[in-house]
C-alpha positions as CSV (number, residue, x, y, z in Angstrom):
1,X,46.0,-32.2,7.2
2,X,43.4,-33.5,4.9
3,X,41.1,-33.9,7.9
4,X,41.4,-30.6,8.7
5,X,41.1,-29.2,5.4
6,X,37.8,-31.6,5.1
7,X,36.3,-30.3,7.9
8,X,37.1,-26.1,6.9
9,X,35.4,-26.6,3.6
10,X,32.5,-28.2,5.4
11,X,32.3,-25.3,8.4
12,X,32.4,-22.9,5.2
13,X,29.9,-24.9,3.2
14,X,27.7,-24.8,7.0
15,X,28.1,-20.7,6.9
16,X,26.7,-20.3,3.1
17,X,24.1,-22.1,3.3
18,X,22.7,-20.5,6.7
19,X,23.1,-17.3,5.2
20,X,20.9,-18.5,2.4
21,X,16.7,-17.4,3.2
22,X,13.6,-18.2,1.3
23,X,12.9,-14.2,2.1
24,X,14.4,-11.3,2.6
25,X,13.7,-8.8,5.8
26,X,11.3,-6.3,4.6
27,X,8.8,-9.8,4.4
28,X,8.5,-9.9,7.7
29,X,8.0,-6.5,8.6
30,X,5.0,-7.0,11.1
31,X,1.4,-5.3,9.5
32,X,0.3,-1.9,10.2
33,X,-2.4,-1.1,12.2
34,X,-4.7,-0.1,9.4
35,X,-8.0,0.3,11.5
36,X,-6.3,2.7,14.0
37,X,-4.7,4.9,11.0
38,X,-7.8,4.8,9.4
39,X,-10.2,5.8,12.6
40,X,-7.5,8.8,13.2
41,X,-8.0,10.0,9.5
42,X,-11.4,9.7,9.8
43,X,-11.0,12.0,13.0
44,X,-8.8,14.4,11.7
45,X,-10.2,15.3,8.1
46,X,-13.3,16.5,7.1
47,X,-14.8,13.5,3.9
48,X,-17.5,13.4,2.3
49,X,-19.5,10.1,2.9
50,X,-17.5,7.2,2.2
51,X,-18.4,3.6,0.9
52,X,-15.8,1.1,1.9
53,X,-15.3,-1.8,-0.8
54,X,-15.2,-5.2,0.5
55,X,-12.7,-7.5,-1.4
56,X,-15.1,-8.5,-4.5
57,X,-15.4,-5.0,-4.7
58,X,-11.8,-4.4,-4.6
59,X,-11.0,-6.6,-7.2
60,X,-13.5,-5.2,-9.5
61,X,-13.0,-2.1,-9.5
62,X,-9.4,-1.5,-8.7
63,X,-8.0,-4.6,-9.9
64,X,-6.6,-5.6,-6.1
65,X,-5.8,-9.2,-6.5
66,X,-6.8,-10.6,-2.8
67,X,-3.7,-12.9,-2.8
68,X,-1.5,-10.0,-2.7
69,X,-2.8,-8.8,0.6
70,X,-3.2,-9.6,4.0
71,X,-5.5,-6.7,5.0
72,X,-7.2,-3.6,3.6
73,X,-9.1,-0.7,3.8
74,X,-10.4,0.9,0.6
75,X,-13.0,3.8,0.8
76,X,-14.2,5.9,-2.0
77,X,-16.4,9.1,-2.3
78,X,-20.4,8.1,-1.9
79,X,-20.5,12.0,-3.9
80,X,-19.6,11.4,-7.8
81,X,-18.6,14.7,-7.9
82,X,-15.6,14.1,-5.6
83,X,-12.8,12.0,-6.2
84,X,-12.0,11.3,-3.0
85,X,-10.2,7.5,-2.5
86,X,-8.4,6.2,0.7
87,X,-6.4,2.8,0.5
88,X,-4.9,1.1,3.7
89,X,-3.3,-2.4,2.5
90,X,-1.1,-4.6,4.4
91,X,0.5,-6.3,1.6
92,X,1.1,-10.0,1.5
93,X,4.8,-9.4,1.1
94,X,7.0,-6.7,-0.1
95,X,7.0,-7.7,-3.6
96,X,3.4,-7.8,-3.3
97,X,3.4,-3.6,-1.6
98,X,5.6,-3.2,-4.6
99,X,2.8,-4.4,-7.2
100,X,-0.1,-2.5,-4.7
101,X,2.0,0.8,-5.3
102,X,2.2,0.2,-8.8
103,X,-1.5,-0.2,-9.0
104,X,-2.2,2.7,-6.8
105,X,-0.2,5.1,-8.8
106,X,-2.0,3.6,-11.7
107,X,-5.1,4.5,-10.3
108,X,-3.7,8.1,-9.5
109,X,-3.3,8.4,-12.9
110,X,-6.8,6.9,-14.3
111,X,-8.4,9.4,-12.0
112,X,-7.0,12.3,-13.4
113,X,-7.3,11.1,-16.7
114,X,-11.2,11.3,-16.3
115,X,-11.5,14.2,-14.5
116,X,-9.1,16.5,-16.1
117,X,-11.2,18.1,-18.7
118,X,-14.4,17.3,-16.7
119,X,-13.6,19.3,-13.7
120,X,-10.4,21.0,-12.8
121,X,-10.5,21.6,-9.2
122,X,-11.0,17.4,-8.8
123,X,-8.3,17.5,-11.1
124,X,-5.8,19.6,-8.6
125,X,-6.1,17.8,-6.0
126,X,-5.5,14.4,-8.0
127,X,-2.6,16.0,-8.8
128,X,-1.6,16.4,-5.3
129,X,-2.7,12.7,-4.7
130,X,0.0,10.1,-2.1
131,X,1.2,7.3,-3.0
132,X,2.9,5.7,0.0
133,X,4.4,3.0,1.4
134,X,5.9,1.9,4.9
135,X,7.2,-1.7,5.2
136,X,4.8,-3.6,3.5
137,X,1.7,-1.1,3.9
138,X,0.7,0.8,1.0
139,X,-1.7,3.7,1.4
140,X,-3.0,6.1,-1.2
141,X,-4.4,9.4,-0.4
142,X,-6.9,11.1,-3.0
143,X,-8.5,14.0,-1.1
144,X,-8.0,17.9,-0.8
145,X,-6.0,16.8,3.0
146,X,-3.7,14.5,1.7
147,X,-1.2,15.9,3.0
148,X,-2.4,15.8,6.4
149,X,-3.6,12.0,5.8
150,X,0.6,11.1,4.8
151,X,1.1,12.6,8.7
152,X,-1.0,10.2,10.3
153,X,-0.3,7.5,8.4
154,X,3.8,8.0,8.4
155,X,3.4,8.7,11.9
């Protein structure tokens, strides 16, 4: 009787601790194909010149930390006038998309803060700005076809 009582508590003991991970699903979501969502953007809406940032770039100016990602697009308006921005970032992890979205809706934010009294059409379509996330890719959409832009990348 003890024997067998020995040898449930170890099957159960077995069970727990398979069940236990170092992760949890939405880390291993596979990344999204940023360059093809990207290229079909590019296709499908009319922007003004874009400069893409490289990572340095990234980091400096919207304060992307490069360990929190695994891949990235991130073009802003060449035109000053504009306020056109497109991010494309396979995050790292999903608590690393979480921070990205965070950052991104902070940027949102920033970017109507400096053009709300400066110019109020930029400032409408700020307003109308995506913030987006599917698995661990995080996209944000600044531009008058937003809308259009959340299609192709939600897909």
């Amino acid at each position: 009787m003890k024997k067998i009582c020995m040898l449930a508590l170890i099957f159960t003991a077995i069970c727990l601790f398979a069940g236990c991970g170092s992760g949890n699903a939405s880390d291993t979501v596979s990344d999204t194909d940023i360059d093809a969502v990207y290229s079909e953007i590019t296709k499908s809406v009319e922007l003004p010149e874009m400069v893409t940032l490289d990572e340095d770039r990234q980091f400096d100016y919207m304060g992307l930390d490069p360990e929190l990602i695994s891949s990235s697009i991130v073009a802003i308006s060449g035109d000053s006038i504009r306020a056109d921005e497109i991010w494309l970032i396979n995050a790292a992890d999903s608590s690393s998309a979480e921070k990205i979205a965070s950052l991104a809706s902070s940027r949102v934010e920033q970017r109507a803060n400096e053009y709300k009294n400066y110019n109020a059409e930029v400032y409408a379509v700020i307003q109308e700005a995506k913030v987006l996330q599917r698995g661990n890719c995080v996209a944000l959409f600044i531009s008058p076809d937003a809308e259009t832009m959340e299609n192709i990348f939600m897909g």
